[in-house]
C-alpha positions in Angstrom: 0.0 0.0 0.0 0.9 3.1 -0.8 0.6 6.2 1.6 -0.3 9.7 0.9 2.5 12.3 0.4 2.7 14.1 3.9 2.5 17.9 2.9 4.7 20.0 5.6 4.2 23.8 5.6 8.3 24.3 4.6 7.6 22.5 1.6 4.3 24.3 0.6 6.6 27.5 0.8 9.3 26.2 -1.1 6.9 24.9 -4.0 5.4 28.5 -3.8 8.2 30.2 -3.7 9.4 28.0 -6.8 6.5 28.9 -8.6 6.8 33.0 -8.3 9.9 32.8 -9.1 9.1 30.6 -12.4 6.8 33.3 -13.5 9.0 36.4 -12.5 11.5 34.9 -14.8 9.1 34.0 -18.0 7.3 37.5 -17.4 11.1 39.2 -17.8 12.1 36.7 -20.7 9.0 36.9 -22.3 8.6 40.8 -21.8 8.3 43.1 -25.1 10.7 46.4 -24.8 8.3 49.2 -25.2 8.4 50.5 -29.2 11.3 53.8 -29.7 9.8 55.9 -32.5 12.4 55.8 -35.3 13.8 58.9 -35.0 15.1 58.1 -31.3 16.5 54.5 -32.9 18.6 56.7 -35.6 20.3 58.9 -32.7 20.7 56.1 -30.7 22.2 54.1 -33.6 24.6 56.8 -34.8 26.2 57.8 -31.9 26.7 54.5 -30.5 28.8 53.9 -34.3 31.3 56.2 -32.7 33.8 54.0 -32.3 37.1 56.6 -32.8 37.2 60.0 -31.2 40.3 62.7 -31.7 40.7 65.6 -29.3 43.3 68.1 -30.2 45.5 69.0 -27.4 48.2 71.7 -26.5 47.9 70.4 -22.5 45.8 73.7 -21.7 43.0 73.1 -19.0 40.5 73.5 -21.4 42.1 70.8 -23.9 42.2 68.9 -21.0 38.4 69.1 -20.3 37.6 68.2 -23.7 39.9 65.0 -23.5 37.8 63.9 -20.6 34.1 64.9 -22.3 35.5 62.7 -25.3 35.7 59.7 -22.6 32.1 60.2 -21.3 31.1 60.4 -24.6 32.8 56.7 -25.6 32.7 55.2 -22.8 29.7 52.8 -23.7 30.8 51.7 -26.8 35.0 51.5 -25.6 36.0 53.7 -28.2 39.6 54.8 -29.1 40.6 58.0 -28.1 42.9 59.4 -30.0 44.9 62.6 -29.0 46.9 64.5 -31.8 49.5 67.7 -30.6 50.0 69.7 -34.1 53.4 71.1 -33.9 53.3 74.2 -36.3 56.3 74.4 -38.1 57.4 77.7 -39.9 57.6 77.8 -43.7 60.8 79.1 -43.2 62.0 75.8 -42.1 61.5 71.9 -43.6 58.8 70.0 -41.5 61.6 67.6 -40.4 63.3 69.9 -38.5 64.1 69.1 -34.8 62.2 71.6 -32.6 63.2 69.9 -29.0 61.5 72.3 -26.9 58.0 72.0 -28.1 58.2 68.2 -28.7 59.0 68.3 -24.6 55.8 70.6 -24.2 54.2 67.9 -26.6 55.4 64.9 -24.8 53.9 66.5 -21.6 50.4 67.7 -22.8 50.3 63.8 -24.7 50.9 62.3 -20.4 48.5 64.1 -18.9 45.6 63.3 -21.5 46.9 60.2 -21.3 46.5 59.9 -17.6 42.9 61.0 -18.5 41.9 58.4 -20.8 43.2 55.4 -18.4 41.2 56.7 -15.9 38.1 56.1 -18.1 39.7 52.3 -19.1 40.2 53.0 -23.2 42.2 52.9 -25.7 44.5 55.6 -25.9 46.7 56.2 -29.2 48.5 59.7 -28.9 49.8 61.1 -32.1 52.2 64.1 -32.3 51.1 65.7 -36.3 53.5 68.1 -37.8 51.6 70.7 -40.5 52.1 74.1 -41.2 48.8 74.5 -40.2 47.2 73.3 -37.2 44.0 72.9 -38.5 44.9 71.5 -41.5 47.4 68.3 -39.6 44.1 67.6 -37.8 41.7 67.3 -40.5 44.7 64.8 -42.2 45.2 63.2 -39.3 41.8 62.7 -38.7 41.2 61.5 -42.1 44.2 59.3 -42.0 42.5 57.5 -39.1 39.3 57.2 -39.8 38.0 59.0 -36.8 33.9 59.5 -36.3 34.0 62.6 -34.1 36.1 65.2 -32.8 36.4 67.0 -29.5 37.8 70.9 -29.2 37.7 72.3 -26.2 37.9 75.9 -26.8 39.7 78.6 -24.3 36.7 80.3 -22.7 39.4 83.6 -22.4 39.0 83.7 -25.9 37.2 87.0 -27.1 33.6 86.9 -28.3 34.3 89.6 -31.0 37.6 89.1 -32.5 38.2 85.7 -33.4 35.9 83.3 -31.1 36.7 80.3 -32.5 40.2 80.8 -33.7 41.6 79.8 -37.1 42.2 76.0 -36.0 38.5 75.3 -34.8 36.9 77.1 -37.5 39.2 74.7 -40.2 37.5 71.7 -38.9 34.0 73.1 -38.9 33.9 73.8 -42.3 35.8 71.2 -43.9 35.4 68.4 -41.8 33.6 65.3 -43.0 33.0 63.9 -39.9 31.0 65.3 -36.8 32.7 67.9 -34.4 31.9 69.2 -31.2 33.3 72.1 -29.6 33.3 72.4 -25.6 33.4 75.9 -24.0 32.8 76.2 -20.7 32.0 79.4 -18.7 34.8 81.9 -18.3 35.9 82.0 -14.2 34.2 78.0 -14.3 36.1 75.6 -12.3 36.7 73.0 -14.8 
């Protein structure tokens, strides 16, 4: 003969508990993610194709700012940051000449945004451009490496009437091929 299964109240719990837990995890599994309108999709779809970001740097705090705004920005997708020092050199001399001091200022601005970007855990690749022109070695550098975006921080001492953007900044925004954002912050700002 055959007896009847003795039901104890820990096992009625545990069989109930089983069973919530059961539907808690075919609700989730089964659950359909709310509809994005397709405009939303497209943003959301181009800027997570950012996968190479350059930020021109001289080692000036507000170079500095935009190095770490181009981290935020690719820190989802792990993209490369790549950080280009244009050394200008003079017409007057061949663009192979030596100039020691400013590749020391270069070698310094290229540790600190270094230093930034580990922080953040990317890939860093700095690149020291020489150009007669500054903005000019970007946009070739930039094409050269295939980058999706750039990041300028601009000198918030700069004047408002003169020459706000400066020659360099205003080169990339109208030739570039590839999106650009400029970063001022507020003049007197704690960055």
């Amino acid at each position: 003969m055959h007896s009847a299964p003795i039901l104890t109240p820990l096992g009625i719990l545990l069989a109930i508990l089983f069973a919530l837990l059961m539907a808690g995890l075919l609700l989730w599994m089964f659950r359909v993610p709310a509809p994005l309108p397709q405009a939303v999709a497209h943003a959301r779809r181009s800027v997570s194709g950012i996968r190479r970001i350059l930020v021109p740097t001289r080692g000036a705090e507000h170079d500095e700012r935009a190095v770490e705004l181009a981290c935020r920005l690719g820190q989802e997708q792990k993209s490369q940051i790549i950080l280009a020092y244009v050394l200008e050199i003079p017409l007057t001399l061949s663009l192979g000449t030596p100039l020691p001091e400013e590749e020391q200022k270069a070698g310094q601005a290229m540790k600190r945004s270094v230093e930034i970007v580990k922080v953040h855990n990317l890939p860093a690749a700095p690149r020291i451009v020489r150009d007669r022109d500054a903005g000019r070695g970007l946009l070739r550098a930039a094409r050269d490496l295939d980058v999706d975006l750039v990041v300028i921080g601009m000198d918030p001492a700069r004047s408002r009437f003169a020459d706000p953007l400066g020659r360099t900044t205003e080169t990339l925004l109208r030739q570039a091929n590839f999106e650009v954002i400029v970063d001022k912050h507020p003049l007197g700002q704690a960055a």
